[in-house]
N, C-alpha and C positions, 0 to 999 in steps of 0.2 A: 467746444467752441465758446471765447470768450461772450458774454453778453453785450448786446448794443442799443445805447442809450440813444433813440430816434429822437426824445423831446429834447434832448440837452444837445444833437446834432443841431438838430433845426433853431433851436434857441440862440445857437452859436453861430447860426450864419444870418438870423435875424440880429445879432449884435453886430456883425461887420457888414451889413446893409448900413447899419443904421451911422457906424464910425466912418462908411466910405459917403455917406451922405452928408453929413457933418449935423443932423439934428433929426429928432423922432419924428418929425412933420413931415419931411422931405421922404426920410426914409418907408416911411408908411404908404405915402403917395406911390411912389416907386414901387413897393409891392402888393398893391391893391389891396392895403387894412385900413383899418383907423385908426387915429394915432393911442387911443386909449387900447384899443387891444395889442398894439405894436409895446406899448410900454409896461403893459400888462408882461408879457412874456419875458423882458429885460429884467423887470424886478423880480420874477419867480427866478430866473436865471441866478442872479445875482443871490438870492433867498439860498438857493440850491448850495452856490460853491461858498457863501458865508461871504464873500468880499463884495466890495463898489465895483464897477466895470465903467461907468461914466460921469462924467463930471456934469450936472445940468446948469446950466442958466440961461436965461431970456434969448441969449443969443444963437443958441442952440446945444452939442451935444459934445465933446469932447473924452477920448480914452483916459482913464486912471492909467496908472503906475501898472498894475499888474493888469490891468486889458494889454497895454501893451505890451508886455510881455507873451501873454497869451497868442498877442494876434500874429504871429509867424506861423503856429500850429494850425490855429484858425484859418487862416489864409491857405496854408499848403492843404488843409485837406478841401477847402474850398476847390482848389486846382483840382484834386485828385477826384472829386465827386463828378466836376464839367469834363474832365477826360472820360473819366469811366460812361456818362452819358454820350461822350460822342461816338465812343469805341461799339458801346453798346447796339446805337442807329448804324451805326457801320456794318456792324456783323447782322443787325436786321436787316439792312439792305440788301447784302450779300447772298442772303439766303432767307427770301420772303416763302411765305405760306402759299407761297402759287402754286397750283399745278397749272401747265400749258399744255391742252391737248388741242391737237391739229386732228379736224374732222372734215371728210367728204362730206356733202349739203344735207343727204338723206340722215348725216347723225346728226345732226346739229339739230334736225327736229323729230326722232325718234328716239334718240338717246341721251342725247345731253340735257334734256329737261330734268329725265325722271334721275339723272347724276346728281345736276345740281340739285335738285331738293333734299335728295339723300346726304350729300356732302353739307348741305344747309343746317340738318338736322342733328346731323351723329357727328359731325369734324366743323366748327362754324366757326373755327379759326383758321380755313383751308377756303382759299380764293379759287375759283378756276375759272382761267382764260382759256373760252374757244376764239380758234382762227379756222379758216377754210386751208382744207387741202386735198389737192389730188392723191390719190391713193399712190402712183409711183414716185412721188417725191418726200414718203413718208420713210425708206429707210434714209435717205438723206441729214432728212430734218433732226432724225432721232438722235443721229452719229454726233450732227454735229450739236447739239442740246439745245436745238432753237424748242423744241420741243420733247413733254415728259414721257405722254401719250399720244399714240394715234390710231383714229377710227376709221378702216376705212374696208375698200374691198381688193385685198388681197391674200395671196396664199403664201408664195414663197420670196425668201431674201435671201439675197447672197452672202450676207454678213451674217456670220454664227451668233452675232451679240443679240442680234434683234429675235426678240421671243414674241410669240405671238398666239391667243388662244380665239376661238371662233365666238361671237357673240350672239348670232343665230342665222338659222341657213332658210332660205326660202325659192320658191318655183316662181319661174319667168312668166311673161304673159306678154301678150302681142299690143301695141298701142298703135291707133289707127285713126285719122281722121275723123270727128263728128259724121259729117257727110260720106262715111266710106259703106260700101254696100253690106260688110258685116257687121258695122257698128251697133245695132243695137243686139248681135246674137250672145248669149251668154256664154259659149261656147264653141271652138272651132279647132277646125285641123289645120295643120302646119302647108300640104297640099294645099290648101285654097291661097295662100299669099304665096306659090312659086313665081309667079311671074309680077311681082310688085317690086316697085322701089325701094330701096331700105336706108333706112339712116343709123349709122353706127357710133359708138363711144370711140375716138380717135384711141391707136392703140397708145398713144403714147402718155395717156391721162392714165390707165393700167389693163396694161400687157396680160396680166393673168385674167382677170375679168373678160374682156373682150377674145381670149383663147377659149375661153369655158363657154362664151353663146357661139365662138362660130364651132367648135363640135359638137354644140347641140343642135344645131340645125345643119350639120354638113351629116349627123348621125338619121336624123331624118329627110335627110335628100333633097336641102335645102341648100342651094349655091345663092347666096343672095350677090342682087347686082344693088353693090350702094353706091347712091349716090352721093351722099353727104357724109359726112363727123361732125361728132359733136362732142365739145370738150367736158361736157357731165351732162347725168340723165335729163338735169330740169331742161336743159337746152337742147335734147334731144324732143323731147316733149315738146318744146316751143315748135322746132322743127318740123317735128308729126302737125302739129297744130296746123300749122300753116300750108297741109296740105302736099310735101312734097314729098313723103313716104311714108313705111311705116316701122316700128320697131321693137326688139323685144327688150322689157324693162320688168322690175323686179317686182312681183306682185303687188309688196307694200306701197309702190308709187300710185296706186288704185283710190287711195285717199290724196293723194297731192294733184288731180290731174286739173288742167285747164279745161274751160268751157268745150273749148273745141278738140280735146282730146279723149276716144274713149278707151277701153279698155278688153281685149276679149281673151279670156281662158282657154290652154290650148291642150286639148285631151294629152297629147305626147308630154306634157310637161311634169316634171320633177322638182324637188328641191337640191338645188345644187348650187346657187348663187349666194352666198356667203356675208357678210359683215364683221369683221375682225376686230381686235384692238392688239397694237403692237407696242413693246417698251423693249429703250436696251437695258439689258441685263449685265454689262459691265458697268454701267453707273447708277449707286447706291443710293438711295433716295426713299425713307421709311414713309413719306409724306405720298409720291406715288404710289406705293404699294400698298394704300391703306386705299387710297381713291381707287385703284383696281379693284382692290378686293371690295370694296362697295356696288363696283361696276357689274362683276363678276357676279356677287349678290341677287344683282337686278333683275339679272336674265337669266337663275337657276329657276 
């Protein structure tokens, strides 16, 4: 690889600053020196190739004989430096440092913290943009690459592309009015709320989630009569809050709950309600698969 002389670059587009400015003052102004360091560098220039490059007097700065000749090279690699800079921003643009992960609410504060710090840490030339999303509009988002990654709660997709590994699985629990006659029991059976109201996750926020609580509770002889949906847990919660049923949410919501909502564990209960992350696997992208494997990291 030929060698490249950066001070005789620079020196040479400090001389055609200084011959498009028509004097060392102007030209200096313009690129935020002094005019003593600006003429500093013309004279080492000029020292360098052995010849004049300017004519000086009073009135300002004028090209010699051989600057002008010079300065068509000068110039065109002038041109060629500002393209290669725009071309450069262009292809940064095209393909920024972002990963976009679309997350259901509960990751957006159990997961995505302890990501972004890790991604902070070990990849801090790597941006990442959380946005909200329902968990059934996650193989959607992927296909079409509004997003890199997505956190959410599901199992299966109907597209072969979409890979997806489990992030950790956890046991349900009943959420129930402040005021409700079990609220303050630390524990309770699925029997004691047969005849209560129930507020459910609308299936259409995710179909598999809302399959997996009504077998859990049709397994223990639980027909629940709902009255409401709720298009995510926090607004089921809100719902419970306000007294008009009660509902089963995922143990870890036990730290998120509102004043008016409590919480009781329910002896039939297992770990079977999940948190995923999903990515297509037809589109290659070394920047998500390092942010996975961070992710992945986190929660071995």
């Amino acid at each position: 690889m030929p060698r490249i002389d950066f001070r005789l670059l620079r020196q040479c587009h400090l001389l055609l600053e200084v011959i498009t400015a028509g004097s060392l003052s102007r030209a200096a102004r313009n690129l935020g020196l002094t005019q003593p360091a600006l003429a500093e560098q013309i004279n080492l220039l000029e020292q360098d190739l052995g010849v004049e490059l300017l004519n000086r007097t009073p009135r300002g700065a004028t090209p010699t004989e051989t600057a002008k000749a010079l300065l068509p090279r000068i110039q065109a690699f002038a041109q060629t430096a500002a393209d290669f800079t725009d071309q450069a921003s262009q292809i940064c643009a095209e393909n920024p440092q972002v990963i976009r992960v679309g997350c259901v609410f509960e990751a957006m504060l159990r997961v995505m913290p302890a990501l972004r710090a890790e991604v902070s840490w070990k990849l801090p030339a790597m941006e990442l943009h959380t946005e909200n999303l329902d968990s059934s509009d996650a193989e959607e988002e992927l296909l079409a690459k509004h997003i890199d990654l997505a956190i959410g709660r599901f199992d299966l997709f109907g597209d072969e592309r979409i890979r997806m590994k489990t992030l950790l699985t956890e046991s349900p629990v009943i959420a129930v009015p402040a005021d409700h006659p079990l609220s303050e029991s630390k524990e309770s059976t699925l029997p004691a709320f047969r005849s209560e109201k129930w507020v459910a996750i609308d299936p259409a926020v995710s179909r598999n989630y809302v399959k997996k609580i009504e077998v859990f509770l049709k397994r223990n002889g639980i027909r629940p009569n709902v009255v409401a949906t709720a298009p995510s847990i926090v607004t089921q919660l809100g719902i419970v809050g306000c007294g008009e049923g009660v509902a089963i949410v995922p143990e870890s919501f036990r730290s998120m709950l509102p004043p008016s909502v409590r919480v009781v564990k329910l002896r039939e209960s297992h770990p079977f309600i999940t948190l995923s992350v999903a990515w297509d696997s037809s589109a290659e992208c070394t920047l998500r698969d390092r942010a996975l494997e961070l992710l992945m990291n986190l929660q071995a």
